[in-house]
Structure formats: structure tokens, C-alpha cells
C-alpha positions as CSV (number, residue, x, y, z in Angstrom):
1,X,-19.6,-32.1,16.9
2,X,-19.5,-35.0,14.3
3,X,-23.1,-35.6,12.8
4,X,-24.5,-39.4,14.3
5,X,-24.5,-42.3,11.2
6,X,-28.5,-42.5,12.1
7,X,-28.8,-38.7,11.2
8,X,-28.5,-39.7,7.8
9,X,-30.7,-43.3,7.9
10,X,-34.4,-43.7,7.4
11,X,-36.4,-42.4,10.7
12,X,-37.2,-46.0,11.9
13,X,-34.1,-45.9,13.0
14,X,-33.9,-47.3,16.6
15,X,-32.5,-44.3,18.0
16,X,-34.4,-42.0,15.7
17,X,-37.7,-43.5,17.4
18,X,-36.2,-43.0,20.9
19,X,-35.0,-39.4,20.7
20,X,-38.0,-38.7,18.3
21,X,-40.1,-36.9,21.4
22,X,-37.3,-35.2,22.8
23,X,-36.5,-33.6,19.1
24,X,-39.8,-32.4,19.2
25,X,-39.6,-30.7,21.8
26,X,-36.1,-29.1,21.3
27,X,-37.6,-27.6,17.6
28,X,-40.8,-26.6,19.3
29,X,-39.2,-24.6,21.5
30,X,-36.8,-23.4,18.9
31,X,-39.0,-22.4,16.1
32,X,-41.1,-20.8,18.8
33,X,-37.9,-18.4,19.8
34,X,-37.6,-18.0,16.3
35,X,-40.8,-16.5,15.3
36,X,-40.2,-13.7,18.3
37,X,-39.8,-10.1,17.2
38,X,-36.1,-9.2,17.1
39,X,-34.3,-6.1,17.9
40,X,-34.8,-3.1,14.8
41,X,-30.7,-2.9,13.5
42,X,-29.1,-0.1,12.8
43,X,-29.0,-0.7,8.7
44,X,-30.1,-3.9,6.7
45,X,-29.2,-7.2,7.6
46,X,-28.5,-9.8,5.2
47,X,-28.5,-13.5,7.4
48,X,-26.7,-16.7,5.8
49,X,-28.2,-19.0,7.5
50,X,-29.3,-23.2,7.3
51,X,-31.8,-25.3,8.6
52,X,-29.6,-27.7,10.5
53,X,-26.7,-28.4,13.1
54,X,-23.1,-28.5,11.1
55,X,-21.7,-27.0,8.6
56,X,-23.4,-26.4,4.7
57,X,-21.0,-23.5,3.5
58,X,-22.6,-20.6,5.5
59,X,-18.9,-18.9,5.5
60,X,-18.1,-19.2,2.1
61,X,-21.9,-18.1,0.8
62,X,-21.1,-15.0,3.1
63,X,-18.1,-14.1,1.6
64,X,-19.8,-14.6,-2.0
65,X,-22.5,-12.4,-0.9
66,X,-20.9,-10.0,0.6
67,X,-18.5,-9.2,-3.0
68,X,-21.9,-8.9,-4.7
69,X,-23.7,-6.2,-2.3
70,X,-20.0,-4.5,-3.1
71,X,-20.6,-4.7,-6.5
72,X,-24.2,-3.1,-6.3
73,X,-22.6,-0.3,-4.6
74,X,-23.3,-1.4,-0.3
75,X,-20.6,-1.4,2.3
76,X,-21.1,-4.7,4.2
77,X,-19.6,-6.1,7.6
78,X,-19.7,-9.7,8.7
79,X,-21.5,-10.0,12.5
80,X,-20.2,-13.9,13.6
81,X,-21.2,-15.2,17.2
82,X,-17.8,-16.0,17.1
83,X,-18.5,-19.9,17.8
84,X,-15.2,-21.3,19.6
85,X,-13.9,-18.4,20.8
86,X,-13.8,-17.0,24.7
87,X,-14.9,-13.2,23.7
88,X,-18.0,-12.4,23.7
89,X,-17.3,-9.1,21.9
90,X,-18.5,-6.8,20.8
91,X,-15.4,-6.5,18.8
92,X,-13.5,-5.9,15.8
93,X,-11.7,-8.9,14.8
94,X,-8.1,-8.2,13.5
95,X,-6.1,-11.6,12.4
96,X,-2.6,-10.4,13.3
97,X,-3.9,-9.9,16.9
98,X,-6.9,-12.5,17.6
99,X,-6.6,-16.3,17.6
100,X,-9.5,-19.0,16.8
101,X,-9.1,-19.5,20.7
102,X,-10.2,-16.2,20.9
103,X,-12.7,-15.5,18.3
104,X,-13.5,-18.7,16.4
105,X,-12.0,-19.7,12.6
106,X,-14.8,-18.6,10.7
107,X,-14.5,-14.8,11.8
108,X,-10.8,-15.4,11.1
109,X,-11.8,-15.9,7.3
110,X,-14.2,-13.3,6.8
111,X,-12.0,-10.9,8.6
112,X,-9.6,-11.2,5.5
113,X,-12.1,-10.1,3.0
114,X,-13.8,-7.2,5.2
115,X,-14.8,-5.6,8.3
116,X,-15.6,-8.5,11.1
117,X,-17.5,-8.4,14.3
118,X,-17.8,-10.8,16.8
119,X,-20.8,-10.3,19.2
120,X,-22.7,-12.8,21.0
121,X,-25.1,-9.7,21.8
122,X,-26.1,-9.5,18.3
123,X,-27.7,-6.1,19.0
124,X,-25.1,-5.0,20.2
125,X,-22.8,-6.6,17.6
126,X,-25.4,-4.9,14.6
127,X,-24.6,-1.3,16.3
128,X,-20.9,-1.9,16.3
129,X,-20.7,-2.8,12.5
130,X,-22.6,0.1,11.8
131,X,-20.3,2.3,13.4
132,X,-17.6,0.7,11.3
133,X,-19.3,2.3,8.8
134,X,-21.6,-0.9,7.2
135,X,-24.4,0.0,5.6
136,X,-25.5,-3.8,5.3
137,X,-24.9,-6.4,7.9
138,X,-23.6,-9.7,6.9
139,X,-24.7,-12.0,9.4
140,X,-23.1,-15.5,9.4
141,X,-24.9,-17.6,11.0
142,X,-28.1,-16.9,13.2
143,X,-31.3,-17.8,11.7
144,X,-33.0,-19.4,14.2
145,X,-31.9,-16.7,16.7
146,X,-34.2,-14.1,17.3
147,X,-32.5,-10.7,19.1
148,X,-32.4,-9.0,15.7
149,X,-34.7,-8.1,13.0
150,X,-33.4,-9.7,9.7
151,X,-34.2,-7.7,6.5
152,X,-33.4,-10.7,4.1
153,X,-32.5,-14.3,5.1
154,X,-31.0,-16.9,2.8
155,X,-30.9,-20.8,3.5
156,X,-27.6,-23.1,2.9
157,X,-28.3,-26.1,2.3
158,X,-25.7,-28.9,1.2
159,X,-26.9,-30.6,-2.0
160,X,-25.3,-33.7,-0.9
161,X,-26.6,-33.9,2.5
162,X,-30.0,-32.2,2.5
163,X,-31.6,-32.5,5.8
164,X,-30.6,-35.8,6.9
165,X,-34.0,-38.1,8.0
166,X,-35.6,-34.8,8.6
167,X,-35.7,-34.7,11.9
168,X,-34.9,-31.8,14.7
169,X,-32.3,-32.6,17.1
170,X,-31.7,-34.8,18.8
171,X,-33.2,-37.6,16.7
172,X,-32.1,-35.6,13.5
173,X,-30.0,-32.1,12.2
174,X,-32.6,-30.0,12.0
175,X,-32.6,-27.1,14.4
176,X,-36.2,-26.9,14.3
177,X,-39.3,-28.7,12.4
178,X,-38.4,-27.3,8.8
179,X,-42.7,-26.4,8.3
180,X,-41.6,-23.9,11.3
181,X,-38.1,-22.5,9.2
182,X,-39.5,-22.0,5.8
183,X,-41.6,-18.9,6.6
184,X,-38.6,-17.2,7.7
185,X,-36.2,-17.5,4.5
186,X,-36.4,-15.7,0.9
187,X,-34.7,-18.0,-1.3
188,X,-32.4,-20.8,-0.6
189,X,-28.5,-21.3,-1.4
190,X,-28.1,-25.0,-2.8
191,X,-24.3,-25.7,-2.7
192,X,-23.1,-28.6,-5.0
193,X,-25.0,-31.7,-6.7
194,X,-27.0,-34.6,-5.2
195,X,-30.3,-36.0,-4.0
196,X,-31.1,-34.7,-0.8
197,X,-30.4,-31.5,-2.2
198,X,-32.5,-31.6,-5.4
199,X,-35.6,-32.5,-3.3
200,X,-34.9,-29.4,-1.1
201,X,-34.5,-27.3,-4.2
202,X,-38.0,-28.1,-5.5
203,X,-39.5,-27.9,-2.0
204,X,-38.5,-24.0,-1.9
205,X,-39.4,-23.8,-6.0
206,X,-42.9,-25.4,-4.9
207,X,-42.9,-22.3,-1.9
208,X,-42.2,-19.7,-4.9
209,X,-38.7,-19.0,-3.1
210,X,-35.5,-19.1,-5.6
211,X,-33.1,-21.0,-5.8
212,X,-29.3,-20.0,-6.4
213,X,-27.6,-23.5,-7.2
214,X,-23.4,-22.9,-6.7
215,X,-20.5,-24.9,-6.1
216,X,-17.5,-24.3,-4.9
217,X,-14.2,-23.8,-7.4
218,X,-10.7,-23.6,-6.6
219,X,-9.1,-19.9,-6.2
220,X,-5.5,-20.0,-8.0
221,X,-3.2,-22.0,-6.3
222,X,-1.9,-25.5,-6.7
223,X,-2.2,-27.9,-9.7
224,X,-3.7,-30.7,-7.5
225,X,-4.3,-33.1,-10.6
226,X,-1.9,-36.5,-9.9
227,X,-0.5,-35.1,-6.5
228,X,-0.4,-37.9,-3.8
229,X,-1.8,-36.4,-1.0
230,X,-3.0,-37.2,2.8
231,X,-6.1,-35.1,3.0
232,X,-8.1,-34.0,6.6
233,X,-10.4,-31.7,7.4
234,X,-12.5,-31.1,10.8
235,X,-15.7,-29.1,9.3
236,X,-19.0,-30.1,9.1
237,X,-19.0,-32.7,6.6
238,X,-15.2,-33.6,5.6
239,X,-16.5,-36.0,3.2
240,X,-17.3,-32.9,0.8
241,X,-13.6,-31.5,1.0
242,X,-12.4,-35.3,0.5
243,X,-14.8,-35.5,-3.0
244,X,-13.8,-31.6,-4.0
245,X,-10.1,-32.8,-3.9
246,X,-10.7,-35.9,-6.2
247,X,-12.2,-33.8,-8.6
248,X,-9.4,-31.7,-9.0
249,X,-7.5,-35.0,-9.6
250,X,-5.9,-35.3,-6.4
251,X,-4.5,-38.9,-5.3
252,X,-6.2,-39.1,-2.0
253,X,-3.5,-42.2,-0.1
254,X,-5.3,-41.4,3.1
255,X,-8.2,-39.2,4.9
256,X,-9.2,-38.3,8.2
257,X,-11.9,-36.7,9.6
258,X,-11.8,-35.0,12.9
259,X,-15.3,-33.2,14.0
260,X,-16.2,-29.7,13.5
261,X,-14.0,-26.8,14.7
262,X,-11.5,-29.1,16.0
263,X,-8.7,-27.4,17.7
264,X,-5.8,-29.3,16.0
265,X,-3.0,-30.2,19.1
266,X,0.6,-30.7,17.6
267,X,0.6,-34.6,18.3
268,X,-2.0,-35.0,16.0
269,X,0.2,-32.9,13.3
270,X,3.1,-34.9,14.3
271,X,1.1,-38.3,13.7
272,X,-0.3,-37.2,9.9
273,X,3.0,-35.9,9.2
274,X,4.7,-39.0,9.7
275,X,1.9,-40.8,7.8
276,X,2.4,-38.5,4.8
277,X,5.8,-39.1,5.0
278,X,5.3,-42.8,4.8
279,X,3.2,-42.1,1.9
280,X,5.3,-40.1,0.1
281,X,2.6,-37.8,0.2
282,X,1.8,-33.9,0.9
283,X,-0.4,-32.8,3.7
284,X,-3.8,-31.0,2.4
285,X,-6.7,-29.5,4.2
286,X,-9.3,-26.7,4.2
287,X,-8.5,-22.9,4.9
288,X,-10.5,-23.2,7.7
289,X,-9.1,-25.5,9.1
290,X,-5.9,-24.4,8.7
291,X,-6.3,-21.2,10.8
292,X,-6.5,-23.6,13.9
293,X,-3.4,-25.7,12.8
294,X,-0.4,-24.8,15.4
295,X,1.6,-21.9,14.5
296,X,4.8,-24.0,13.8
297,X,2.5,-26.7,11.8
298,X,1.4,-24.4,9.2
299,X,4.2,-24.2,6.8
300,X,4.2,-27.9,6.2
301,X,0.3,-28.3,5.5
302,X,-1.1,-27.5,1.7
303,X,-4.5,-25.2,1.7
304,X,-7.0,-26.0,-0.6
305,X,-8.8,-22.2,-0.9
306,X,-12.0,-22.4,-2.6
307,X,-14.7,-19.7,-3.3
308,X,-18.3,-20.3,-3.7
309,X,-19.4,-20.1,-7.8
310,X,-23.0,-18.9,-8.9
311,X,-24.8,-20.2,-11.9
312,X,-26.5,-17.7,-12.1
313,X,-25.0,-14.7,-10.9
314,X,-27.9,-12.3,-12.1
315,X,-30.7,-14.2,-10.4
316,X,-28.9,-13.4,-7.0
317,X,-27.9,-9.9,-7.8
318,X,-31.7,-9.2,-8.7
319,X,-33.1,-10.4,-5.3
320,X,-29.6,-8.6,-3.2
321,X,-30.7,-5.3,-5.3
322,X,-34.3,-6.0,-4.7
323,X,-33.7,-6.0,-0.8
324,X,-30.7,-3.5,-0.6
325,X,-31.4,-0.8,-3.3
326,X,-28.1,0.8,-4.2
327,X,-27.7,4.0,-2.1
């Protein structure tokens, strides 16, 4: 979905006040689901989670995480829901065989960098990865559901979006009043610079959690500095992708946002095509976007690939080693 304008505007916003009951009664019920006992897994579980609806780099922190329980010596697997995708798994992802029609884009990326299941059983889904032989589950995504026991659980929160007006949905992002999330996260994962960030940062500080501030930074690849470019992106906030490029130098001649997980159709490729064309521009969007480009699209469309950056690594590898002891 693409986040309402009045998400992000003061809450004496019209609609705010109107959908302001029914919000509280959607995060009621979900922080009361959320402080349920879950399932016991069959090893560790290490949940990337976020406070609100849309995207705040969940994927990407996963991935990051996931290189630095390898590095203390831990065999992780990724658990997904498998959002947008039919199967309801249990199953092993394999790229050359599944599709985001199938299995959703996100377990498409993490499938490259290690073992990925797709359950929406996530008991179920926990059993499977440990029969793939994890000894930590890397679950991305799933803090607010309740069917398994998490050993560790770290927030994501965009530092340029925050938590919008603060609200649970409808009348805001959050998936539940954020008094009720708080007691269920370690530290928080603060992704790139601004305002709404910053307060989160020294909300979670004030709670004695940490904070690991990162942002992201281009894998090799391009020289994007002066290239004309038409740039689109359907992920939770394009915006971010749009201001990443720009920093790299990129001449952005045209954006466009589509909303999250948006399965790209090949009028819509033919359409930005021609614009870029017009432009005498390159096409440019995210990796995961472009696992749901068309097949035949793909070639033509530049990836910006991008890993999330630590500032400070050892902070994070001392609270990872602190809840998943090398073996």
C-alpha cells in the first residue's frame, strides 16, 4: 500500500480525528496478540522487525545481521511470511525455481545470501530452518506476531520517517500504540539521518535500549555520479531510494513512485522506457524491485544494490554475541 499524506501531518488532522477510535482499537487488539506467549523454536530466533505498516529496511538489516552472526561463528536461516506470494510454505525458497508471484521479492533477496524459508506457519517455518541446519533463525519481519517465541528482537526504524503522527492504523503507521511495542524490543536499528528518527533514537536511549545508527552504501557497481537517469521504485518509501541516488550524484530527469510490492506489468515498463528514452536517460531502480520487473524488462533497467553500513559494528556484534553465544 502507499502510506496516506495525513500519516505524516500533525494528528489534528481531519481524518486523523476521524479514524483516531478505530486506530485504537486495531493497536489494542494488536499489542494484545502481541504480548501472547509464542510457540518455544527449535534454536534462537533473531526478529527484524518495525513498529509500523511499510517498509524501514527490515530486508536489508537482515541480511546485515545475518553476515555478523556468521562472523561470530552461527549458521543462520531467514523465516519470511513470504508477503505477496500464493505459498504458504513451509518451503525452501530457490530463485531459479520460485517467482515473487510465488514467494514474495523479499525472500527472493535473502535467498541469495543464505538459506530461505517461507512459512506463514511460523512454527512450522522455525522447524523447517532448523532442519536445514540453522542454528539461529533470522526472522524478517514478524514482531507483532505472536506464534513463536523470539529470543532477541530488533526495531527498524527509518530515520527520515520515524513514526509518522504517531498513531496506530488507521489514523496513523503504527501497527500498535508504541507504549505497547517497546517492551518487546532490545535495541533499535535507526537507518539513515533525520528528525523523526533522532527523537526515536533518544526515546529507546531514555529506555536504556541501544541504538545501532546505519545507512545504507552502495555495493560495487556503477559510477552513478553525472548519469541522467529516470529513477522508480515501489517500496515503502521511494522517496529514500530517490534521495540515496542524488547523493551518489545521479541526475534524477524524472521519478516515479508506484506503492509497495508493486507487481510491475510490461505497459508500465514500456511507458518509463519511452520516457527515458525521451530523456536521454537510463532506467534505475531498487534490487527489490527489480526481482518483480518482467523477465524480458530486466536487461534494460539499471539496479542500484545497496548494503546496510554500521557505525558501529562492535556495539552490535557485542549485543548479537551477548544473545547467541558462539557455539
Amino acid at each position: 500500500m502507499r502510506p496516506p499524506g495525513f500519516w505524516s501531518r500533525p494528528p489534528t488532522h481531519p481524518l486523523t480525528r476521524l479514524l483516531a477510535p478505530a486506530g485504537w482499537f486495531y493497536g489494542g487488539l494488536t499489542a494484545d496478540r502481541m504480548d501472547r506467549t509464542g510457540a518455544a523454536p527449535p534454536c534462537p530466533v533473531l526478529c527484524v522487525g518495525n513498529f509500523t505498516l511499510g517498509g524501514a529496511g527490515k530486508t536489508p538489516t537482515a541480511l546485515a545481521l545475518a553476515r555478523t552472526l556468521r562472523e561470530i561463528g552461527r549458521t543462520p536461516a531467514f523465516l519470511s511470511r513470504g508477503y505477496g506470494g500464493r505459498l504458504a510454505g513451509p518451503l525452501v525458497v530457490d530463485p531459479a525455481r520460485h517467482g515473487p508471484a510465488e514467494v514474495g521479492d523479499e525472500p527472493l533477496l535473502l535467498a541469495r545470501a543464505g538459506t530461505t524459508i517461507v512459512a506463514r506457519d511460523r512454527p512450522a517455518g522455525a522447524r523447517l530452518c532448523a532442519e536445514a541446519g540453522a542454528d539461529v533463525i533470522v526472522m524478517d519481519d514478524g514482531l507483532q506476531n505472536p506464534s513463536l517465541a523470539k529470543t532477541l528482537s530488533l526495531a527498524v526504524v527509518d530515520g527520515g520517517a520515524g513514526i509518522g503522527n504517531g498513531l496506530p492504523f488507521p489514523a496513523g503507521p503504527l501497527r500498535a500504540p508504541l507504549a505497547r511495542q517497546w517492551p518487546h524490543v532490545a535495541g533499535l536499528v535507526l537507518v539513515g539521518e533525520g528528525a523523526p528518527g533522532a527523537a526515536m533514537a533518544r526515546e529507546a536511549e531514555g529506555r536504556g535500549l541501544p541504538v545501532h545508527r546505519a545507512r545504507f552504501v552502495p555495493e560495487d557497481g556503477p559510477d552513478w555520479a553525472g548519469r541522467r537517469v529516470v529513477a522508480f521504485a515501489g517500496i515503502g518509501r521511494p522517496q529514500k531510494f530517490f534521495e540515496t541516488l542524488r547523493g551518489l550524484g545521479a541526475e534524477i530527469v524524472a521519478e516515479r513512485a508506484f506503492p509497495d510490492h508493486h507487481p510491475f506489468t510490461p505497459k508500465e515498463l514500456s511507458a518509463l522506457s519511452a520516457l527515458a528514452a525521451r530523456e536521454g536517460a537510463s532506467l534505475v531502480t531498487t534490487e527489490k524491485d527489480a526481482v518483480r520487473l518482467p523477465t524480458d524488462s530486466r536487461a534494460a533497467v539499471g539496479v542500484l544494490r545497496v548494503v546496510l553500513s554500521f557505525a558501529d559494528e562492535a556495539s552490535l556484534r557485542r549485543q548479537l554475541e551477548a544473545a547467541f553465544p558462539p557455539a
